[in-house]
ZAVEXMAR-793186 format. One record per residue (C-alpha): x, y, z; residue in three letters. Coordinates in steps of 0.25 Angstrom, whole numbers. Last residue first. Layout:
<nodes>
<node east="X" north="Y" up="Z" r="ALA"/>
...
</nodes>
This chain:
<nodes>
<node east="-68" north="-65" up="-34" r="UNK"/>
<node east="-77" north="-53" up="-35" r="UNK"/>
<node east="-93" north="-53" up="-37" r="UNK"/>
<node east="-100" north="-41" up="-38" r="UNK"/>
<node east="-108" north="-35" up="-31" r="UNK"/>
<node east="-122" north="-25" up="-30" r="UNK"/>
<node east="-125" north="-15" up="-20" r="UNK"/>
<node east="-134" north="-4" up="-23" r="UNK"/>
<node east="-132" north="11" up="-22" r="UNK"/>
<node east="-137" north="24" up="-15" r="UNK"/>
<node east="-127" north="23" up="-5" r="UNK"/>
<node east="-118" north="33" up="-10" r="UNK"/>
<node east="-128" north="42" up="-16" r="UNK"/>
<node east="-134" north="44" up="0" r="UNK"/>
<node east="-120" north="48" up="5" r="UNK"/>
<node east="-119" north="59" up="-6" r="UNK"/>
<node east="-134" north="64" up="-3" r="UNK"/>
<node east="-131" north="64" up="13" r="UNK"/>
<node east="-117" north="74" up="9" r="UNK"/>
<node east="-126" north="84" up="-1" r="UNK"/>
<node east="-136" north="85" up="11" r="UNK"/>
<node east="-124" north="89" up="20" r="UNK"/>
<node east="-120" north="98" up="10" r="UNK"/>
<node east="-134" north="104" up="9" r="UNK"/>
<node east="-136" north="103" up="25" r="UNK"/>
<node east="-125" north="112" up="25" r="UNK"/>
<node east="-111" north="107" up="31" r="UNK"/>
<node east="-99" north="115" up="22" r="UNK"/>
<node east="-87" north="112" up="23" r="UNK"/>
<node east="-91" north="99" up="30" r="UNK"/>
<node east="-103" north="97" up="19" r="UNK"/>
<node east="-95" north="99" up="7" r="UNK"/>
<node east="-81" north="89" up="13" r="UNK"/>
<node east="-94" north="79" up="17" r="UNK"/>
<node east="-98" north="81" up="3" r="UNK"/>
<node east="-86" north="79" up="-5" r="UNK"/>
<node east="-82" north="67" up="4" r="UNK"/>
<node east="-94" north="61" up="-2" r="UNK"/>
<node east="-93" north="64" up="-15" r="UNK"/>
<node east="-78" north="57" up="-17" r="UNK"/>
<node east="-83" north="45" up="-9" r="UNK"/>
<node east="-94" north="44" up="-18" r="UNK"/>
<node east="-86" north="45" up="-30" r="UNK"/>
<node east="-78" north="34" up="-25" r="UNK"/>
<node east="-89" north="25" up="-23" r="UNK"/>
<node east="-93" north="26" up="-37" r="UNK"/>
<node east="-80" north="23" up="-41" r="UNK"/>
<node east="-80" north="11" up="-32" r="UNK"/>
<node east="-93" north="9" up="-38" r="UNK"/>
<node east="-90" north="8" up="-54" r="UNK"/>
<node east="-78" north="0" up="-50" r="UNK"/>
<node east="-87" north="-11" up="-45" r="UNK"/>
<node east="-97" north="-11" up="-55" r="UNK"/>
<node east="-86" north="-10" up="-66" r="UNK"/>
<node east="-77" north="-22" up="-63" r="UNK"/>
<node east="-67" north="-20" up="-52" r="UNK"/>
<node east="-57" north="-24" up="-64" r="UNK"/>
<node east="-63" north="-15" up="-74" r="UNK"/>
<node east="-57" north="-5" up="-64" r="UNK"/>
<node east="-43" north="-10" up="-66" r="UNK"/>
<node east="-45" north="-10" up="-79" r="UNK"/>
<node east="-51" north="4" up="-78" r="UNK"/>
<node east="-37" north="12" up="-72" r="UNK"/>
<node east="-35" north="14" up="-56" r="UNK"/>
<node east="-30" north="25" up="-48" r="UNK"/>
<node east="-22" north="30" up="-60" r="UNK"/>
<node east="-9" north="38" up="-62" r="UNK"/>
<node east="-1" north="28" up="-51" r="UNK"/>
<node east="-3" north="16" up="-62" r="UNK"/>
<node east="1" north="5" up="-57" r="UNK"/>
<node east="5" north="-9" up="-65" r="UNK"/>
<node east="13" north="-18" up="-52" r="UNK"/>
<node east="27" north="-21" up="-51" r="UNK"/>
<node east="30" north="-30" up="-40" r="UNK"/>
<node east="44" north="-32" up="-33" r="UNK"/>
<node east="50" north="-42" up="-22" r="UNK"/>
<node east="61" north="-41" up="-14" r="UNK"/>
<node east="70" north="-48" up="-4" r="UNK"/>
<node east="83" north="-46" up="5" r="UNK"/>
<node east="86" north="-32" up="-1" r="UNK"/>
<node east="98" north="-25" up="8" r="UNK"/>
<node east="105" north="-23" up="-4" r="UNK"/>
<node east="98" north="-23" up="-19" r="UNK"/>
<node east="102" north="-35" up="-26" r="UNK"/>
<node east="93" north="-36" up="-38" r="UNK"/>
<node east="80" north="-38" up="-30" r="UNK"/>
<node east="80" north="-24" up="-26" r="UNK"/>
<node east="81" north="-18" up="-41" r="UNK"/>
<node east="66" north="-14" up="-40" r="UNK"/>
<node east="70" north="-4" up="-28" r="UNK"/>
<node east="78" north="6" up="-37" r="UNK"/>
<node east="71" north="15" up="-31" r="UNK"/>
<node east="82" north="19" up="-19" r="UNK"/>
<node east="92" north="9" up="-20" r="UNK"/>
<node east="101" north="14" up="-10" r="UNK"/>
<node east="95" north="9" up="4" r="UNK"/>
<node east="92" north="-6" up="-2" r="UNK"/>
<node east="108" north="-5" up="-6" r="UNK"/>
<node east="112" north="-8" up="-21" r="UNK"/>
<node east="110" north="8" up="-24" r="UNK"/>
<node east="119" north="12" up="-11" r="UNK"/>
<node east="114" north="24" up="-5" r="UNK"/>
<node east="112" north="19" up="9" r="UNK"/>
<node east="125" north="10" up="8" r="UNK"/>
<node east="131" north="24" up="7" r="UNK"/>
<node east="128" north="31" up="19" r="UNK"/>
<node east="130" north="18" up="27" r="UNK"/>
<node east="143" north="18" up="22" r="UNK"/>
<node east="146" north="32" up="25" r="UNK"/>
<node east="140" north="28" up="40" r="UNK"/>
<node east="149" north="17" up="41" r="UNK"/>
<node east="144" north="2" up="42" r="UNK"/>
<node east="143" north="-7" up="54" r="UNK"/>
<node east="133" north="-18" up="53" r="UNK"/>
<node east="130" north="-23" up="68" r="UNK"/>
<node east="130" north="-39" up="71" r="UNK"/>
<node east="146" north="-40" up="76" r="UNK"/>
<node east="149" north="-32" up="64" r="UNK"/>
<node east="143" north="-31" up="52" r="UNK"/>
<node east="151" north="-23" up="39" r="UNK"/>
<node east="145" north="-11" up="30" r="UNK"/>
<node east="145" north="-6" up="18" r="UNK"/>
<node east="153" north="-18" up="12" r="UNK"/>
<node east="145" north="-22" up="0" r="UNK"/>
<node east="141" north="-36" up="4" r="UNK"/>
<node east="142" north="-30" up="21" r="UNK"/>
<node east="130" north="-20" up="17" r="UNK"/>
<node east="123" north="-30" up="6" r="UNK"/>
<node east="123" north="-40" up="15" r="UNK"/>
<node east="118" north="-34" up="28" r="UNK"/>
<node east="107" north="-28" up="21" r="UNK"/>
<node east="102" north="-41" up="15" r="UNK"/>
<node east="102" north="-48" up="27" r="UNK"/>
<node east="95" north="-36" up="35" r="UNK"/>
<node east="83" north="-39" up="25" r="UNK"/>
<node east="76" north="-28" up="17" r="UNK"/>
<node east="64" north="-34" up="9" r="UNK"/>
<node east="61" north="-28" up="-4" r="UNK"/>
<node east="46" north="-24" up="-9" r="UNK"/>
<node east="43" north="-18" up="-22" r="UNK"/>
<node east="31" north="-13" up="-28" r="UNK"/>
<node east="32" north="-8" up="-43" r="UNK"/>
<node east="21" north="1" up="-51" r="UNK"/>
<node east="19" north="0" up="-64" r="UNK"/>
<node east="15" north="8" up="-77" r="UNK"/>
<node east="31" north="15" up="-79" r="UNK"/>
<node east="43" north="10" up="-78" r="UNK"/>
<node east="58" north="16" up="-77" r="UNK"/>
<node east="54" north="23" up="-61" r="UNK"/>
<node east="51" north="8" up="-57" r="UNK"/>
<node east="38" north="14" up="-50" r="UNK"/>
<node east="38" north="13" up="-35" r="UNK"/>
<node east="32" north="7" up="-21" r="UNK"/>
<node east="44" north="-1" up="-15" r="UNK"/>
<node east="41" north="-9" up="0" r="UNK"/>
<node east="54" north="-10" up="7" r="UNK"/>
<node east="55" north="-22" up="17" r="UNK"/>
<node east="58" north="-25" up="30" r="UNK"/>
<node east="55" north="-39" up="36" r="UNK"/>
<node east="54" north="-44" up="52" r="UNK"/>
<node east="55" north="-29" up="54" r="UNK"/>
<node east="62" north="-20" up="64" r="UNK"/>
<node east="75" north="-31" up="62" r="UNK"/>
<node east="82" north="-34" up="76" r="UNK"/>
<node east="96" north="-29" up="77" r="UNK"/>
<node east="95" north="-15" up="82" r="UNK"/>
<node east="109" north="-11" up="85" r="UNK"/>
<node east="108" north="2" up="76" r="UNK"/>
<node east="120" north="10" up="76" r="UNK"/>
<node east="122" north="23" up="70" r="UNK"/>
<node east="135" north="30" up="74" r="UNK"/>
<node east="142" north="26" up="62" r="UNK"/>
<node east="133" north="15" up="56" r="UNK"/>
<node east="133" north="4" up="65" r="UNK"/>
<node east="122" north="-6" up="64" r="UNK"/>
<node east="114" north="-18" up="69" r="UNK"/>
<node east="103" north="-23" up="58" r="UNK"/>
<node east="89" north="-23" up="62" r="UNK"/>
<node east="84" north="-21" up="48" r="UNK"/>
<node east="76" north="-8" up="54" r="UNK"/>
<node east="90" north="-6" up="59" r="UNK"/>
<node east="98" north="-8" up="47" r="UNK"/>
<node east="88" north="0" up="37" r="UNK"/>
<node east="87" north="13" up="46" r="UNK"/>
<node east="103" north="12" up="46" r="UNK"/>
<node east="103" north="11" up="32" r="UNK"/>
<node east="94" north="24" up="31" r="UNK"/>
<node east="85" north="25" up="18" r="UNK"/>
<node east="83" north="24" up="4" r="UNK"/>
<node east="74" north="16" up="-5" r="UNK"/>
<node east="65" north="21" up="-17" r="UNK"/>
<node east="68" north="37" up="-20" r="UNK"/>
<node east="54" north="39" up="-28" r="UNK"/>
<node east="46" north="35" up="-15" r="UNK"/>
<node east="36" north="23" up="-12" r="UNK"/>
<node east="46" north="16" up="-3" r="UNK"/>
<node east="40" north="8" up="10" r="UNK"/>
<node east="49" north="2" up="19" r="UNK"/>
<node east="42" north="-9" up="25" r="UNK"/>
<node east="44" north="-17" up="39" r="UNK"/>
<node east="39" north="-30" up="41" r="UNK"/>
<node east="34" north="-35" up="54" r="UNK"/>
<node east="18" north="-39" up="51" r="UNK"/>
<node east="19" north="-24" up="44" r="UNK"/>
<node east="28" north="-11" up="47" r="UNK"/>
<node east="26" north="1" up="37" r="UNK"/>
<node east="37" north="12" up="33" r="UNK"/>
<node east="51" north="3" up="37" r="UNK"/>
<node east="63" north="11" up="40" r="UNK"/>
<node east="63" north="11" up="54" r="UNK"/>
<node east="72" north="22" up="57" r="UNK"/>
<node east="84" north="21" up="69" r="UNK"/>
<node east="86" north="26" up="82" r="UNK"/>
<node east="99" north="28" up="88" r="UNK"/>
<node east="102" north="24" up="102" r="UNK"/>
<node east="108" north="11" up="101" r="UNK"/>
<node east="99" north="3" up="101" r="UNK"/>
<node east="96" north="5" up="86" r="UNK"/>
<node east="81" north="9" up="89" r="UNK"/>
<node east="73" north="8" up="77" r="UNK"/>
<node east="64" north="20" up="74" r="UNK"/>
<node east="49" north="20" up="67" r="UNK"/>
<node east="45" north="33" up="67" r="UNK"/>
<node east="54" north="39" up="56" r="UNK"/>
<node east="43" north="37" up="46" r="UNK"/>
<node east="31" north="31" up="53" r="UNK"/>
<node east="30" north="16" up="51" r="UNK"/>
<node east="17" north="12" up="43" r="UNK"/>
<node east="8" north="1" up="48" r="UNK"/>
<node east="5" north="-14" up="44" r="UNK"/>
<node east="-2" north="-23" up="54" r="UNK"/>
<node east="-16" north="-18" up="51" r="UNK"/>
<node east="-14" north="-21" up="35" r="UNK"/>
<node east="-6" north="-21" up="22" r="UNK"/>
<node east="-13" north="-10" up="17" r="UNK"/>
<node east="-13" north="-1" up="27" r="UNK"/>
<node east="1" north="-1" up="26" r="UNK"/>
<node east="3" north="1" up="14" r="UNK"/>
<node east="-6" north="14" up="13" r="UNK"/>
<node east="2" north="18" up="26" r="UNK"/>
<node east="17" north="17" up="18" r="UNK"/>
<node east="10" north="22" up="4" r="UNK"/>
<node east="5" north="34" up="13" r="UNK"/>
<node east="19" north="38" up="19" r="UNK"/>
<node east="27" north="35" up="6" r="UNK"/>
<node east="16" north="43" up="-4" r="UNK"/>
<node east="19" north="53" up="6" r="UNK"/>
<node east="33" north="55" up="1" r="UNK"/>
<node east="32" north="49" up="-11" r="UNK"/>
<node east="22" north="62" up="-15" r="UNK"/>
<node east="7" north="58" up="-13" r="UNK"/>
<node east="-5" north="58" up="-23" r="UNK"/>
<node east="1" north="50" up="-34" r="UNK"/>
<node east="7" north="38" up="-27" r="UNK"/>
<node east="-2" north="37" up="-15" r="UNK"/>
<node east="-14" north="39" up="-26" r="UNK"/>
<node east="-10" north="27" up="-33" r="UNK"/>
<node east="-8" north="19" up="-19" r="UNK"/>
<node east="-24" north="23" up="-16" r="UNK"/>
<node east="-27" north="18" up="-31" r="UNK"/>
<node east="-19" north="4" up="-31" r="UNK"/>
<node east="-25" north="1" up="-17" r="UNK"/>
<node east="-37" north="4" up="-21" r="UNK"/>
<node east="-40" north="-5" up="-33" r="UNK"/>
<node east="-33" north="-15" up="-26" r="UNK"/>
<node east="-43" north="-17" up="-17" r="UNK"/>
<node east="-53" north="-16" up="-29" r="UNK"/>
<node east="-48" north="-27" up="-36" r="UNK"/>
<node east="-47" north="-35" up="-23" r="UNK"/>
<node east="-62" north="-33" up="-20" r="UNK"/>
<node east="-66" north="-35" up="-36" r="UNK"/>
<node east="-58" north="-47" up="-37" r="UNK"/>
<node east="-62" north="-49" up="-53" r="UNK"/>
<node east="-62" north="-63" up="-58" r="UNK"/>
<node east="-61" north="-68" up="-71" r="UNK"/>
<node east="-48" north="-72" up="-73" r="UNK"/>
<node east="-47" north="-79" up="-60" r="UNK"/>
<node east="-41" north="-74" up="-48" r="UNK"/>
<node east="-28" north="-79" up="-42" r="UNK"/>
<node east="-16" north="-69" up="-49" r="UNK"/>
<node east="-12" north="-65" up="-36" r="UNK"/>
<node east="-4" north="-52" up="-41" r="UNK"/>
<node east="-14" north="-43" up="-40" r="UNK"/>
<node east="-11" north="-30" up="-38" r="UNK"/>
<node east="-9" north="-17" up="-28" r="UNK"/>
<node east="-11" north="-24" up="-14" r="UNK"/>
<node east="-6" north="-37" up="-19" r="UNK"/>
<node east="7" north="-28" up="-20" r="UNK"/>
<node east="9" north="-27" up="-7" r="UNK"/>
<node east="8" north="-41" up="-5" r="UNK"/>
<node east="17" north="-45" up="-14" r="UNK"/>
<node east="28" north="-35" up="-11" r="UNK"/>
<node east="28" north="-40" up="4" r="UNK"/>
<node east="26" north="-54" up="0" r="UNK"/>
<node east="37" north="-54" up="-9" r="UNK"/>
<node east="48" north="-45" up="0" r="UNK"/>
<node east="44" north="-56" up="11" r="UNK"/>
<node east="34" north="-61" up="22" r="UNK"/>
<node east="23" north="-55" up="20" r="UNK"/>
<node east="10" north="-65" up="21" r="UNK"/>
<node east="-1" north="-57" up="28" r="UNK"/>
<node east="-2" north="-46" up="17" r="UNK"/>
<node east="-2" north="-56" up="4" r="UNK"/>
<node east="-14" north="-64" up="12" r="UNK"/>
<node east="-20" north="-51" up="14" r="UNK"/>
<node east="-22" north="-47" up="0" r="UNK"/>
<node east="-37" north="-45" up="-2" r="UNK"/>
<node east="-39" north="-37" up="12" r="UNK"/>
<node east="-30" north="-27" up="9" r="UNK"/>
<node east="-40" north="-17" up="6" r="UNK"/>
<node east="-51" north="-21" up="17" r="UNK"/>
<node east="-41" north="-19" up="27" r="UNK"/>
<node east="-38" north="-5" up="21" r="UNK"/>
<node east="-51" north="-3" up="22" r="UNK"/>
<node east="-54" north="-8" up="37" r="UNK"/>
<node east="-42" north="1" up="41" r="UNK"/>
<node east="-47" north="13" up="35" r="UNK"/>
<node east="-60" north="9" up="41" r="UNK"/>
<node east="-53" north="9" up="55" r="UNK"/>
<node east="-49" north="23" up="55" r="UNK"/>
<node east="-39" north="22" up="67" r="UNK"/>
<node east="-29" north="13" up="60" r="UNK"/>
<node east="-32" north="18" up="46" r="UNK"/>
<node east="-27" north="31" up="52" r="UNK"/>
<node east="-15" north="26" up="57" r="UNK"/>
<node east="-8" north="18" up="44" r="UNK"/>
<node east="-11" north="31" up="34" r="UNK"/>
<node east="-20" north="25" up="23" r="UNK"/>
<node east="-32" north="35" up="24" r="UNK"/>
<node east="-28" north="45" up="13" r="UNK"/>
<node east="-25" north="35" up="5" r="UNK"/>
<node east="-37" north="25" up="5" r="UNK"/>
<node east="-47" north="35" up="5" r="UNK"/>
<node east="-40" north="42" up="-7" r="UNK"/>
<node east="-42" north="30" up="-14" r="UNK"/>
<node east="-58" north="28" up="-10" r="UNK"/>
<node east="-58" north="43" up="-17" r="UNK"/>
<node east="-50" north="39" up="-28" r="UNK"/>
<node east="-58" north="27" up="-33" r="UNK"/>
<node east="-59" north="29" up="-46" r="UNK"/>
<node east="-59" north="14" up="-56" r="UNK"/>
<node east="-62" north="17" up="-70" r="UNK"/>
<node east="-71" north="10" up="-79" r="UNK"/>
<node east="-81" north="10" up="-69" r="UNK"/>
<node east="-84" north="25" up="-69" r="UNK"/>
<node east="-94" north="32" up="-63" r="UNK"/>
<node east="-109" north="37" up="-69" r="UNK"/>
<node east="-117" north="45" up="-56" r="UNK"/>
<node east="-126" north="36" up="-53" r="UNK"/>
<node east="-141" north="31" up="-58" r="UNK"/>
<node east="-148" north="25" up="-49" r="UNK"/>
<node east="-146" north="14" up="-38" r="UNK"/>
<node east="-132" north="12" up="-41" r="UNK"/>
<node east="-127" north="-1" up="-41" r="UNK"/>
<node east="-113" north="-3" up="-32" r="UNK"/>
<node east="-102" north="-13" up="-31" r="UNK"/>
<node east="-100" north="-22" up="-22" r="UNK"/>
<node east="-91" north="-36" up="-23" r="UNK"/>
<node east="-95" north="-49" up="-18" r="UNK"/>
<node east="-87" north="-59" up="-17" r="UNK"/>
<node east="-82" north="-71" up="-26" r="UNK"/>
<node east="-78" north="-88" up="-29" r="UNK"/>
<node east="-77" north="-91" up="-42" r="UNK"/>
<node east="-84" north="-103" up="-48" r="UNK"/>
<node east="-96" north="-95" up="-53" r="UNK"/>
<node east="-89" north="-85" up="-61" r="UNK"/>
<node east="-93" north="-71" up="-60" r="UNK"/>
<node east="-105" north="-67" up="-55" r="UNK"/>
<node east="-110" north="-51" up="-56" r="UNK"/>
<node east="-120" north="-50" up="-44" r="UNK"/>
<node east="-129" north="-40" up="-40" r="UNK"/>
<node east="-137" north="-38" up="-27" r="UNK"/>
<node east="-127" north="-46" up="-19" r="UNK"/>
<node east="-123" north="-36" up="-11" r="UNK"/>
<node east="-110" north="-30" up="-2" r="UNK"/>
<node east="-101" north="-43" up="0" r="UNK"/>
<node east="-87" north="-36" up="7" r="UNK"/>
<node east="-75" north="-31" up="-1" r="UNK"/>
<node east="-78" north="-19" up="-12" r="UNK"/>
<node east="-90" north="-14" up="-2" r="UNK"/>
<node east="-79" north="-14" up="8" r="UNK"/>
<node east="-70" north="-7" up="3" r="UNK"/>
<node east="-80" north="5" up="-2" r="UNK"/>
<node east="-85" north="5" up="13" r="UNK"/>
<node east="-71" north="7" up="17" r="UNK"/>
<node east="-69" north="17" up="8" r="UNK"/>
<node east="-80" north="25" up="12" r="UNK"/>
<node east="-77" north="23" up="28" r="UNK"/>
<node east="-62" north="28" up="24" r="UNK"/>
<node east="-69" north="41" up="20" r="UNK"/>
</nodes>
């Protein structure tokens, strides 16, 4: 399965034939784009409507971090995905960026190509990113939508990105008590707290001040660790606004010991002494279920740039989604029909293929394995032609 969608990434990115050519503009610059002529007569499929839930389900059910790592054509096609936006990738370095480049992955927001230009290979990038994060939201409770939104974004953002194993990750106060590292991905330093869930932001203060590399005492927890895990931390919000329908809203915030600090000793949970922060454990009960505090704002996450505590930066994007569809026709038109019409038909390939390998395993007669050799010989019956992208 991940060889198919590799093969199908590829034909969408690298020079495949030049058999057929629909020029656009003479002074503008393109690449080839593949899509696939039929030798005789096929089966009638839409190019109205873009349908690519097979590929998707490809996308999905391979995206945890360790199996892409030891199927390397997971790895090649996850690499192939991102590829267009790697300039936004390799140049984080605050709540903007972060939110910028995330949601590069989703929209365009670039604004550089001409009017009458289609990037078919970026177009169709998008295409399944916006599909495969569609089924995570519909197909999974928040629960495992968490765990497979956490890898899914960490295969996106590349090789130096990786998922941190809930409760796996412990910080070592010094002085014999072990703390949680709060982050869910680590990447190029920076630590992310990802939050798809209903609830929003919540957590242990303690966890927060040692990932932040803050000295503590609360009661008889004590942290001495003074070195932050993380050059950057930053929670990364996935949601709907609860009052708004027809858009989907990514927010990054960037969590900076600074900003903690002020807000605990500003509203007097808490007091520093000789470099450790001293609070009492009912105050630090409380401070976690304070609406004003980063802790105690559970969804309200849209109201961090108006004075949330412990919030050094932060940075927000709404974006139209539509979780009910994988994608409607004007983003189809989009591709242009050619090219729609043949990743569709490659998804019904894919669909008739798995069907006959699960037929012929059940069941291995020379008829099913007959059936199996007709399927793979229909899928190369085509020609190459392109198309030319921007």
């Amino acid at each position: 399965m991940s060889d198919s969608l590799l093969t199908i990434l590829e034909m969408i990115e690298e020079e495949l034939a030049r058999s057929v050519q629909i020029p656009i503009s003479t002074t503008q610059d393109g690449e080839e784009i593949g899509y696939m002529k039929t030798k005789n007569k096929a089966k009638e499929v839409s190019s109205g409507f873009l349908d690519v839930k097979r590929i998707v389900d490809a996308i999905v059910s391979t995206t945890e971090s360790e199996t892409a790592e030891k199927d390397q054509s997971i790895a090649d096609s996850f690499e192939i995905i991102r590829r267009f936006n790697q300039e936004k990738i390799n140049n984080i370095n605050n709540a903007q960026t972060l939110n910028d480049a995330i949601v590069s992955f989703y929209q365009n927001t670039s604004g550089k190509l001409s009017p009458d230009c289609r990037d078919f290979s970026t177009i169709a990038k998008r295409a399944l990113i916006n599909a495969a994060y569609s089924k995570i939201l519909n197909d999974f409770n928040a629960s495992a939508a968490g765990f497979v939104n956490e890898a899914y974004l960490a295969n996106l953002l590349g090789n130096s990105a990786q998922t941190v194993p809930a409760g796996g990750s412990k910080i070592d106060g010094g002085t014999g008590k072990l703390y949680n590292n709060i982050a869910d991905l680590e990447f190029n330093n920076v630590g992310i707290s990802l939050k798809t869930k209903k609830g929003g932001v919540s957590g242990s203060i303690r966890d927060l001040l040692a990932t932040l590399g803050i000295p503590f005492k609360i009661g008889s927890n004590v942290s001495m660790v003074s070195e932050p895990r993380y050059e950057s931390l930053y929670y990364v919000f996935f949601g709907k606004n609860q009052s708004s329908k027809g858009y989907f809203d990514i927010s990054t915030a960037k969590i900076t010991p600074q900003a903690v600090l002020k807000y605990i000793r500003g509203k007097r949970f808490g007091s520093v002494r000789k470099g450790v922060l001293v609070m009492t454990p009912e105050k630090a009960t409380k401070l976690e279920k304070t609406t004003d505090f980063l802790l105690g704002a559970t969804r309200q996450y849209k109201n961090f740039n108006k004075g949330i505590g412990g919030v050094g930066e932060f940075a927000n994007k709404q974006l139209e989604f539509k979780p009910s569809q994988e994608f409607n026709a004007q983003q189809a038109e989009k591709l242009g029909k050619e090219l729609t019409t043949t990743l569709n038909t490659l998804n019904g390939y894919i669909s008739q293929i798995e069907k006959t390998i699960v037929q012929y395993a059940a069941n291995p007669t020379v008829g099913n394995l007959q059936t199996l050799q007709q399927s793979l010989q229909m899928l190369s019956d085509f020609q190459i032609a392109s198309l030319i992208s921007c």
